[in-house]
N, C-alpha and C positions, 0 to 999 in steps of 0.2 A: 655352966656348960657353954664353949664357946659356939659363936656361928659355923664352923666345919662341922663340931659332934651335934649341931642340932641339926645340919642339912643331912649329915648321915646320916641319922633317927628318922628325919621323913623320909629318905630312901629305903630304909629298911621296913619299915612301916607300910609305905607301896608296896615293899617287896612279896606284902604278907599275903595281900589278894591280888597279886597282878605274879601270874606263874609262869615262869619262861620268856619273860619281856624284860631282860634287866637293860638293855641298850635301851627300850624305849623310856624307862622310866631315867635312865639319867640324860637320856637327850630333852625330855621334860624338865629336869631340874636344870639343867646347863638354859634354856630357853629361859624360866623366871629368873634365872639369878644374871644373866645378860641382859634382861628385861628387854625381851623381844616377842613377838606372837607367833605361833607355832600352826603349821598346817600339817594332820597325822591323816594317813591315809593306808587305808588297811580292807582286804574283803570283812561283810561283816562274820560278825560274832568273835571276831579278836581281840575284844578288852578296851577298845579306844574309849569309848564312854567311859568304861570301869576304872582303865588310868587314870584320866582326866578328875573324876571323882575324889577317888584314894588320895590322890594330893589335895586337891582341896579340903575334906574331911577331915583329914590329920592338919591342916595347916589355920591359925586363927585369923581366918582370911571370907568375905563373902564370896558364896557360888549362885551363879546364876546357868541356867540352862533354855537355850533358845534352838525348839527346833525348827528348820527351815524346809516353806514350803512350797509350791508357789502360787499359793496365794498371800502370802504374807506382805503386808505393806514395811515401808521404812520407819514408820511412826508406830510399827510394834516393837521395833528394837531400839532406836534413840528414847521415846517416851515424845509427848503430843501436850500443847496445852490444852487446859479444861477451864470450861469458864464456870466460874462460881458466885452463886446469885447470895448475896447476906442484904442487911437491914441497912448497909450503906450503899449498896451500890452493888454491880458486879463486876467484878475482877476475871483476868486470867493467872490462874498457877500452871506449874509446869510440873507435870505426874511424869516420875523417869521413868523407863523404861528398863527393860532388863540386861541393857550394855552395864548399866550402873551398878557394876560389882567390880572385884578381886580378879574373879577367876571366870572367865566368859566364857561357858562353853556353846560353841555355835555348831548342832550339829548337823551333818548333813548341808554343810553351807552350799554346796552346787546345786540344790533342792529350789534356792530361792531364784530369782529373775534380777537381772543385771541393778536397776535401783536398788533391791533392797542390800545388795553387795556391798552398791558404790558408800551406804549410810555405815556400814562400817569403816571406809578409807580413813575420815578424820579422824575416828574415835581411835584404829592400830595407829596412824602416824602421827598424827596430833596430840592425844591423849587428848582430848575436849571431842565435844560435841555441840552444833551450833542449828537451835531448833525457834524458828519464829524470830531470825537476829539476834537472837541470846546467846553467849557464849556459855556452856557448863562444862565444867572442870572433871578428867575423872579423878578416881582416886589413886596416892603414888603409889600402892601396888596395882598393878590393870596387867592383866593379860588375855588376850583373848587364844584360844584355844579351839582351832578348825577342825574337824573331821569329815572325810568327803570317803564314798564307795567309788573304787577307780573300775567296777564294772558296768555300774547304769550309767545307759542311754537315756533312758525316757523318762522324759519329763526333766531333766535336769538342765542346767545351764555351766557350761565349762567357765572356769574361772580368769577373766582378763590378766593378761601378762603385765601390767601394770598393778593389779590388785596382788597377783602372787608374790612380785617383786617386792610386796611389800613383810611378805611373813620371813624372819627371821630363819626360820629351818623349816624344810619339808623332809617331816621325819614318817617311816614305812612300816610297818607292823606286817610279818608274816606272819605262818603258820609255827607254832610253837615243836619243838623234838618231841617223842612218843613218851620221856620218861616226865617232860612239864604235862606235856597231855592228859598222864595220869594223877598226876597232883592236882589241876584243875577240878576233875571228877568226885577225887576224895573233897576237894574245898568247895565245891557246892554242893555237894551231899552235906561235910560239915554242918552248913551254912543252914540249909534246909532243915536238917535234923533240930538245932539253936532255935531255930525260930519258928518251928512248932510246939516245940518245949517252952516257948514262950523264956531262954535262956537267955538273960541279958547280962553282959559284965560289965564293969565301969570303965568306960574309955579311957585311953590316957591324956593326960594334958594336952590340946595341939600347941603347935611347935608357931613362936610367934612370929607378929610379921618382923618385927624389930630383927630376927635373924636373918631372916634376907637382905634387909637394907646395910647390915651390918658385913653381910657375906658379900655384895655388890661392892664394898666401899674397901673390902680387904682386894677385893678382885680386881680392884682400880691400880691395886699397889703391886701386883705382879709385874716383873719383869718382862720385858718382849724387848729384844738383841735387832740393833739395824741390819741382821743377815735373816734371821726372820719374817722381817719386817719386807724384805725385798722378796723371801720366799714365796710370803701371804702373796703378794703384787705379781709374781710371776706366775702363778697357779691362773691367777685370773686374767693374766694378761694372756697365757695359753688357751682360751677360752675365745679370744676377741683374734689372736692371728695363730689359727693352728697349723695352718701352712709352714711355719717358722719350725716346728718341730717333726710333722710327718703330714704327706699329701695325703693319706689314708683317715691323719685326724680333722683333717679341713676337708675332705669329704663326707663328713660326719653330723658335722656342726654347722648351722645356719644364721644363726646368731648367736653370741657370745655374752657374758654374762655383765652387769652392772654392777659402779660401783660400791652399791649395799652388801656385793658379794665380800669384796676387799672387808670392808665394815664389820660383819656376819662373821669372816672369819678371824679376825680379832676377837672380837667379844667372845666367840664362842670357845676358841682358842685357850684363853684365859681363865674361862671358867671350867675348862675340862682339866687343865692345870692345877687349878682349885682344888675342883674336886679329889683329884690324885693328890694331893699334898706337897704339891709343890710349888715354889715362888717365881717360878720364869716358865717361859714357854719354850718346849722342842718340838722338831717334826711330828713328832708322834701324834703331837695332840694336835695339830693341823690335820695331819692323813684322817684320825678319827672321825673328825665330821666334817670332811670336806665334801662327803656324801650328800650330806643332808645342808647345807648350805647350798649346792652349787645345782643341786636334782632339779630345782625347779625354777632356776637362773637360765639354764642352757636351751636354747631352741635347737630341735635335732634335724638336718637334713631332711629332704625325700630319700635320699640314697640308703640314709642311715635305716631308716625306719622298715624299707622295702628289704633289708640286709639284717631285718631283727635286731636290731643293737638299742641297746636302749641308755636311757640317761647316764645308768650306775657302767655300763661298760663304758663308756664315752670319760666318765670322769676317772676310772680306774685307769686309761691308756693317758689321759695327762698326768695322775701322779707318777704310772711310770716314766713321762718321757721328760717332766722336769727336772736340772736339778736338784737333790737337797745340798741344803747351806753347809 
């Protein structure tokens, strides 16, 4: 099986417990296989844990799950040295922490107070971690995987514009249609029913890491056209002078987006490509997640915000007002 029919397998496989999220589950796959960190934000009880999971589970990859709270220090998530007393002497080891997986799920990250935030910076941009002068390495699959309540106030700490700038996509999880609603219902009934009956089946094989880095490496090899290339750069550049295109959108916008956006929409670009089966990149698969690149790049006005417009209107009036290639 190649790397496309095994990323299709762990899509289809997510598919199986996550009902009426199929955008979220491949803006999930498009984030690992661009190898970037994902910030999913959704009222509760919409699956954000249960995604996050699903892929893991099926995938031969470590999961780790850190909830954030605030009392939580930095040295529960990097890991802390310990000293240990033997018959020679005593030493420090370094006990990791539970950054040190695959798949990171941090949930609740606005939960925690601005330090223990900033301890994850090196480990999303850097991949290391540097505790006591020690540099530690993570491993080449690392993804960390955010999920934040965009309704609580209290007790929470909003996320620095520096820190967000650093996640890859901020991808949105609504409310599901009345007919996934009902599927939901039968699948934890299912679920429930199984596991009173004490019913266990034999899982299938998970899908290895070796397919991902193999799905990265074909994703490298995708075409992107210097009209493209100029497309990605002017979406973003409509973001930094929107004056250029309508007074209505530089009344809107307050600050414009960086160039991780540019970046962001490349990688993601290509991977959405991928995913479709195709070998080059066209509009299409720019407009698709231009959303979720650009949602949490863009600072909104006072004017905007007093006029209810919000991020996703903001970035749907610059796909309309650029041209395409």
């Amino acid at each position: 099986m190649n790397a496309l029919n095994q990323i299709l397998d762990l899509k289809a496989r997510m598919g199986q417990s996550i009902i009426g999220q199929t955008e979220v589950i491949d803006r999930l796959l498009i984030g690992m296989l661009a190898n970037g960190n994902l910030l999913i934000e959704g009222l509760p009880g919409l699956a954000k844990t249960r995604a996050v999971k699903a892929m893991a589970r099926n995938l031969d990859a470590d999961f780790s799950r850190i909830q954030f709270t605030p009392d939580l220090l930095p040295s529960d998530v990097t890991g802390t040295e310990v000293f240990q007393q033997s018959d020679e002497g005593g030493t420090f080891r370094f006990e990791p922490g539970p950054i040190f997986a695959n798949i990171v799920l941090a949930d609740e990250i606005n939960r925690a107070p601005a330090k223990v935030q900033a301890a994850l910076l090196e480990a999303m941009e850097e991949r290391q971690v540097t505790v006591s002068g020690t540099t530690h390495k993570m491993e080449p699959l690392f993804i960390v995987m955010a999920t934040q309540n965009p309704i609580e106030q209290e007790g929470t700490y909003p996320l620095p514009e520096a820190q967000m700038d650093r996640f890859l996509m901020h991808v949105q999880i609504t409310y599901p249609p009345v007919e996934g609603e009902v599927e939901v219902i039968r699948l934890v009934r299912g679920e429930e029913i199984a596991a009173g009956k004490g019913a266990s089946s034999e899982p299938p094989p998970t899908i290895p890491q070796d397919a991902v880095f193999a799905a990265r490496s074909e994703i490298g090899q995708i075409h992107v056209s210097d009209a493209m290339d100029r497309y990605m750069a002017d979406l973003v550049q409509a973001t930094r002078t929107p004056a250029a295109l309508s007074e209505e959108l530089a009344s809107w916008i307050e600050i414009g987006a960086s160039p991780r956006a540019s970046l962001a929409l490349d990688k993601c670009g290509r991977a959405h490509a991928w995913m479709n089966q195709r070998d080059y990149v066209d509009p299409a698969d720019i407009r698709a997640i231009a959303h979720d690149v650009f949602r949490h790049r863009i600072t909104l006005s006072f004017e905007a915000q007093g006029n209810a417009k919000t991020a996703d209107d903001v970035i749907a009036e610059i796909l309309r007002l650029v041209a395409l290639p």
